[in-house]
KEKE-440136 format. One record per residue: residue number from 0; residue in three letters; z, x, y of N, C-alpha, C, O, CB in turn. Coordinates in steps of 0.2 Angstrom, whole numbers. Each point is the difference from the previous one (the first is absolute). Glycine has a CB too. Example, Ala and Ser with C-alpha at 12.3 -4.5 7.8 and 13.67 -1.06 7.14 Angstrom:
<lumdrens>
[lumdren 0; 'ALA'; [39; 66; -28]; [0; -4; 6]; [0; 4; 6]; [3; 5; -1]; [3; -14; -5]]
[lumdren 1; 'SER'; [-10; 7; 11]; [1; 4; 6]; [3; -4; 5]; [1; 3; 6]; [-11; 3; -9]]
</lumdrens>
This chain:
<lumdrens>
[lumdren 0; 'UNK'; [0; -36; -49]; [4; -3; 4]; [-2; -8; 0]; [0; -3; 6]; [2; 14; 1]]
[lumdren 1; 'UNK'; [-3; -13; -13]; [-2; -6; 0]; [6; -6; 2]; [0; -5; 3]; [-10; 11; -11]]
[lumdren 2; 'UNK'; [14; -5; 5]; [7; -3; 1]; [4; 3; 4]; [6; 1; 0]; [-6; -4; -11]]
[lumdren 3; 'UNK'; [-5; 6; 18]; [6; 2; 4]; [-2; -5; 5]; [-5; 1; 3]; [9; 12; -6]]
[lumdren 4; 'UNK'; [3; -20; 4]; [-3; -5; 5]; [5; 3; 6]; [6; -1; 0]; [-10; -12; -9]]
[lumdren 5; 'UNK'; [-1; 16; 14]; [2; 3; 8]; [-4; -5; 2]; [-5; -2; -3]; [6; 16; 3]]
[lumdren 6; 'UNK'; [1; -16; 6]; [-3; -6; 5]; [-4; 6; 4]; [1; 6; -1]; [10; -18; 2]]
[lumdren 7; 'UNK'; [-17; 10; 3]; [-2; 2; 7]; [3; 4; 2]; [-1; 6; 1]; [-3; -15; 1]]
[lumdren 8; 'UNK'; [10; 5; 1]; [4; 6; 8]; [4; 6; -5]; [1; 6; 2]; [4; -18; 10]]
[lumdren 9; 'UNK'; [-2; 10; -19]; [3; 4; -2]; [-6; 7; -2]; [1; 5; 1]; [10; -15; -4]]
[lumdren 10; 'UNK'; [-15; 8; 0]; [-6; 5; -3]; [-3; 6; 9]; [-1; 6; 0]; [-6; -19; -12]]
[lumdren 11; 'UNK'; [8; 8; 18]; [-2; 4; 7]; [7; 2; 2]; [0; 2; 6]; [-12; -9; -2]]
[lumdren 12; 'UNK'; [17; 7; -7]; [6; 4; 2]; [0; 5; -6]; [-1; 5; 2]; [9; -15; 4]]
[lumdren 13; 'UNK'; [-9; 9; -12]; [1; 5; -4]; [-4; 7; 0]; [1; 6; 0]; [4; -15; -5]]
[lumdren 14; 'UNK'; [-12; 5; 4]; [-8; 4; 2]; [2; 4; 8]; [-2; 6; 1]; [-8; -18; -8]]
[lumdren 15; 'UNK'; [13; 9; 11]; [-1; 4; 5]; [7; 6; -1]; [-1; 4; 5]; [-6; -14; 2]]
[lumdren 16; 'UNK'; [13; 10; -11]; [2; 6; 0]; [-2; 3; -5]; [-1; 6; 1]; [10; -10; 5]]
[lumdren 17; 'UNK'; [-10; 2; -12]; [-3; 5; -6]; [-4; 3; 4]; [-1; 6; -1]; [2; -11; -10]]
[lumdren 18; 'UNK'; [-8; 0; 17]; [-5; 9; 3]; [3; 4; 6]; [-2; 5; 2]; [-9; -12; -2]]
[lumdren 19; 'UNK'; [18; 4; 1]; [4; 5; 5]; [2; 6; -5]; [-2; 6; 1]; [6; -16; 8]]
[lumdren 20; 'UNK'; [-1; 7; -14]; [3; 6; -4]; [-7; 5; -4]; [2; 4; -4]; [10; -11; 1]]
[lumdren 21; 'UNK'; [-18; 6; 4]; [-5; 3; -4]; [-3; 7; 6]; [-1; 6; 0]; [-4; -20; -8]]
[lumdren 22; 'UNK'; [6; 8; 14]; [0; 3; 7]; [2; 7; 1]; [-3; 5; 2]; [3; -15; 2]]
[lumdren 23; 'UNK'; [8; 8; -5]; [5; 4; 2]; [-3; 9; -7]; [-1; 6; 2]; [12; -22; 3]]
[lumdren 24; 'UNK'; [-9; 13; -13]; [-3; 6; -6]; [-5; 2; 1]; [0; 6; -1]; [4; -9; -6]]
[lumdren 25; 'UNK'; [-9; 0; 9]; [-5; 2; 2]; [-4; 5; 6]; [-5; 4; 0]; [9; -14; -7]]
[lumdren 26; 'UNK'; [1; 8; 11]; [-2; 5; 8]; [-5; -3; 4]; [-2; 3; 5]; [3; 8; -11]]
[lumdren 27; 'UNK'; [-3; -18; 5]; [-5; -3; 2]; [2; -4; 7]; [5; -3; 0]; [-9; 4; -12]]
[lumdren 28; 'UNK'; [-1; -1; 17]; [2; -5; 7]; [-4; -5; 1]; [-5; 1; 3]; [9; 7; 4]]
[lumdren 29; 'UNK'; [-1; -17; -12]; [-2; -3; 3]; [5; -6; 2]; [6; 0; -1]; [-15; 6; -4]]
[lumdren 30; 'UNK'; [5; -11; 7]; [3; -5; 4]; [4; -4; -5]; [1; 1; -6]; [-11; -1; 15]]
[lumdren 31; 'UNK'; [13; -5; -5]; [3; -5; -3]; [-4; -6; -5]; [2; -2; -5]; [6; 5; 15]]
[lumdren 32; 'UNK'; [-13; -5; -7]; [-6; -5; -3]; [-1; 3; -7]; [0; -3; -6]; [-6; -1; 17]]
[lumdren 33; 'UNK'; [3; 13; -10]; [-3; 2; -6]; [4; 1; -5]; [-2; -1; -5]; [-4; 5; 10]]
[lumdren 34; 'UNK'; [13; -2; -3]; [7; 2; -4]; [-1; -8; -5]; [1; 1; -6]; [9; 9; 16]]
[lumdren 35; 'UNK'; [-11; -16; -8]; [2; -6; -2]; [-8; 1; -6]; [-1; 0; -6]; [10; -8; 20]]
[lumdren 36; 'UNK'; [-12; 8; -10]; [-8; 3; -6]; [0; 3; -4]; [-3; 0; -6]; [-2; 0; 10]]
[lumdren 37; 'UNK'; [8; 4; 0]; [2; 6; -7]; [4; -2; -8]; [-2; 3; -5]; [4; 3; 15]]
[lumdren 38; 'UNK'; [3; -10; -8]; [6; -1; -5]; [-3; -6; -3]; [-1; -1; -6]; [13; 5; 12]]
[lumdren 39; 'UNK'; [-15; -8; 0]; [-3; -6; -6]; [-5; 2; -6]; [2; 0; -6]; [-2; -8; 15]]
[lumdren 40; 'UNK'; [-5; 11; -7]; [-8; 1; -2]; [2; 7; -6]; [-3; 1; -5]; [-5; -6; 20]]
[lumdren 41; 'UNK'; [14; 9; -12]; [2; 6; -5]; [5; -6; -5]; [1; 3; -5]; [-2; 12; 15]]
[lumdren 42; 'UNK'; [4; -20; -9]; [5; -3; -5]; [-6; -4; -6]; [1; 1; -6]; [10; -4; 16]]
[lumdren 43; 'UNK'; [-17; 1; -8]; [-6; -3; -3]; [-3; 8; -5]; [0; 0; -6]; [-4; -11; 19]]
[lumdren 44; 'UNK'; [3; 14; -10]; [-3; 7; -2]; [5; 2; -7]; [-1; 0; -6]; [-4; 4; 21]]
[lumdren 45; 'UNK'; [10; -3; -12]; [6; 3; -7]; [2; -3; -5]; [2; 2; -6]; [2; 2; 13]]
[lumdren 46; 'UNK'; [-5; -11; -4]; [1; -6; -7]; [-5; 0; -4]; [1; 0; -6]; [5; -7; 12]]
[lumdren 47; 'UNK'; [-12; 8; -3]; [-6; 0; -7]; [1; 6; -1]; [0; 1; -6]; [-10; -9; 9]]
[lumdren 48; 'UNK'; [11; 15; 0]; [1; 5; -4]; [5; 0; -4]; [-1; 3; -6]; [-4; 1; 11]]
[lumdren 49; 'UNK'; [12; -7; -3]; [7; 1; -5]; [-5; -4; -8]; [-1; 1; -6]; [15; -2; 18]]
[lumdren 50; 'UNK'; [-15; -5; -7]; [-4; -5; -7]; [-2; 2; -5]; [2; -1; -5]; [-5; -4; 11]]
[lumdren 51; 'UNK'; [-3; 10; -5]; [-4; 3; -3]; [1; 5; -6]; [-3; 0; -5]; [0; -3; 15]]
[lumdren 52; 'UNK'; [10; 8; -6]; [4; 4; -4]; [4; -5; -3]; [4; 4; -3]; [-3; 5; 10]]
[lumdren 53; 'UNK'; [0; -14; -9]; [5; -4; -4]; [6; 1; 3]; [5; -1; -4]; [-10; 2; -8]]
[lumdren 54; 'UNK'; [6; 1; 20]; [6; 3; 1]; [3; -6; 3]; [-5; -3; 3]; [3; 16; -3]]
[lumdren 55; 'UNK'; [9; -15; 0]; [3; -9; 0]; [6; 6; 8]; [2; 6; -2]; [-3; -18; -18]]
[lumdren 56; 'UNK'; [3; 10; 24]; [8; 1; 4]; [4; -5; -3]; [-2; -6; -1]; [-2; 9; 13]]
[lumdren 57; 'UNK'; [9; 0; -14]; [7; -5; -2]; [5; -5; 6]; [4; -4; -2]; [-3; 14; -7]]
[lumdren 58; 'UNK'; [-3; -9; 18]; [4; 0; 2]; [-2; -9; 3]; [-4; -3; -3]; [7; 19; 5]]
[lumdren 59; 'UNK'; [-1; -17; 4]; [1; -5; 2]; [-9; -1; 2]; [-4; 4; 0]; [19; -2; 2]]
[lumdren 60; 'UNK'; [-17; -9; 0]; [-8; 0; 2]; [0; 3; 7]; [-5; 2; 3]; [2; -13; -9]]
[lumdren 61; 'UNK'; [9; 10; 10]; [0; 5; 8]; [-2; 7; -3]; [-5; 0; -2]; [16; -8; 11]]
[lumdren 62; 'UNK'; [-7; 12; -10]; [1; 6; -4]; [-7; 2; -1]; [-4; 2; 4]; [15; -5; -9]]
[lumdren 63; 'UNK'; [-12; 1; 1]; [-8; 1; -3]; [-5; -1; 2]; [-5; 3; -3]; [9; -4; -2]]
[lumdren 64; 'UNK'; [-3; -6; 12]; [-8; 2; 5]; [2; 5; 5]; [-4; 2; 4]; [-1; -15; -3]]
[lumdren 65; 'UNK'; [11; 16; -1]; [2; 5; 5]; [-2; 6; -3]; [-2; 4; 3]; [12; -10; 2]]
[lumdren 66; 'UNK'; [-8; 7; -13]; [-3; 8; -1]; [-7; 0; -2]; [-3; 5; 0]; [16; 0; -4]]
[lumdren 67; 'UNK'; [-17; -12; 1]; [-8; -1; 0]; [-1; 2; 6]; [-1; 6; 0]; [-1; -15; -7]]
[lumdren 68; 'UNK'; [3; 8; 12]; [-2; -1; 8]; [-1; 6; 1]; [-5; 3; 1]; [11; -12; 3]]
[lumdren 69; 'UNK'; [2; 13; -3]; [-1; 8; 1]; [-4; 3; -2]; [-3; 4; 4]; [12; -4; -4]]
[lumdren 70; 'UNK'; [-11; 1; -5]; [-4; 5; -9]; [-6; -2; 3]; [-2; 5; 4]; [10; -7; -18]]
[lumdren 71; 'UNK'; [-12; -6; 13]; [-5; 0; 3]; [0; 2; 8]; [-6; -1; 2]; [3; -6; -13]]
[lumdren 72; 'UNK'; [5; 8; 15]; [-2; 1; 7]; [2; 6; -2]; [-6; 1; -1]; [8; -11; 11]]
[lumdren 73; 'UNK'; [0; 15; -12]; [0; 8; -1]; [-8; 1; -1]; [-4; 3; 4]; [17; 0; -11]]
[lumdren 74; 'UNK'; [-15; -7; 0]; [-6; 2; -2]; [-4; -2; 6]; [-4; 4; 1]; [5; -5; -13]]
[lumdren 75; 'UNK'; [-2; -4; 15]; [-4; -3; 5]; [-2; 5; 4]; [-5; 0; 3]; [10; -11; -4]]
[lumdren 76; 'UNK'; [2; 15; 3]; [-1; 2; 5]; [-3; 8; 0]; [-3; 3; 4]; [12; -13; 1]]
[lumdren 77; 'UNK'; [-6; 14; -13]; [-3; 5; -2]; [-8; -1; -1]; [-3; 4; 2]; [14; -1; -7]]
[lumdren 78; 'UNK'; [-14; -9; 3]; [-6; -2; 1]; [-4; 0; 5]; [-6; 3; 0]; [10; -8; -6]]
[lumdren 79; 'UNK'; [-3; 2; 9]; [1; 2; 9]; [-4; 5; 3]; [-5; 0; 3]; [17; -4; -5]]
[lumdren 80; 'UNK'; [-6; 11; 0]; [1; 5; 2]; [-7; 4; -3]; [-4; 4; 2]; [17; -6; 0]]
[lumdren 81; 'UNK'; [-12; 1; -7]; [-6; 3; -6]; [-8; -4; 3]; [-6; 3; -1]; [16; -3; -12]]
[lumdren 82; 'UNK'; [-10; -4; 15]; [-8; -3; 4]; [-2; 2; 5]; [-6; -1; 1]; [8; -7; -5]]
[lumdren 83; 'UNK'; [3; 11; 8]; [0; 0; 9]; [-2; 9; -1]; [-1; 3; 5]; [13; -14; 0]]
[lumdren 84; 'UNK'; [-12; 14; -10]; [1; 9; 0]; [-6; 1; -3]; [-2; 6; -1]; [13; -2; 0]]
</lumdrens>
């Protein structure tokens, strides 16, 4: 997501629904701050893995920190779950 130019407030509006929607697939209860942690820190997380994979999104740069965001906050938070048991 190197060329995906998201400003600040838009990265903490999107980060924070992609961790709502991770929240939501997921079964998990957290807050609003973390949901925003979530989507960021899991949009950072998915991109070096999509990266990694050579795997490129076609869609728009919103789009694509939105389903990076989601994918990594799933893992973030299956991660999570796996540390805590």
């Amino acid at each position: 997501m190197e060329d995906a130019h998201v400003g600040w407030i838009a990265a903490i509006i999107i980060g924070g629904i992609a961790g709502w929607l991770a929240e939501k697939l997921m079964e998990s209860n957290m807050g609003v701050i973390m949901n925003i942690i979530l989507g960021i820190v899991g949009a950072i997380v998915a991109s070096w893995l999509l990266g990694a994979l050579h795997i490129a999104l076609p869609f728009h740069a919103w789009l694509n920190y939105l389903i990076t965001g989601f994918i990594g906050a799933c893992i973030l938070i299956f991660v999570g779950r796996l540390i805590r048991r």
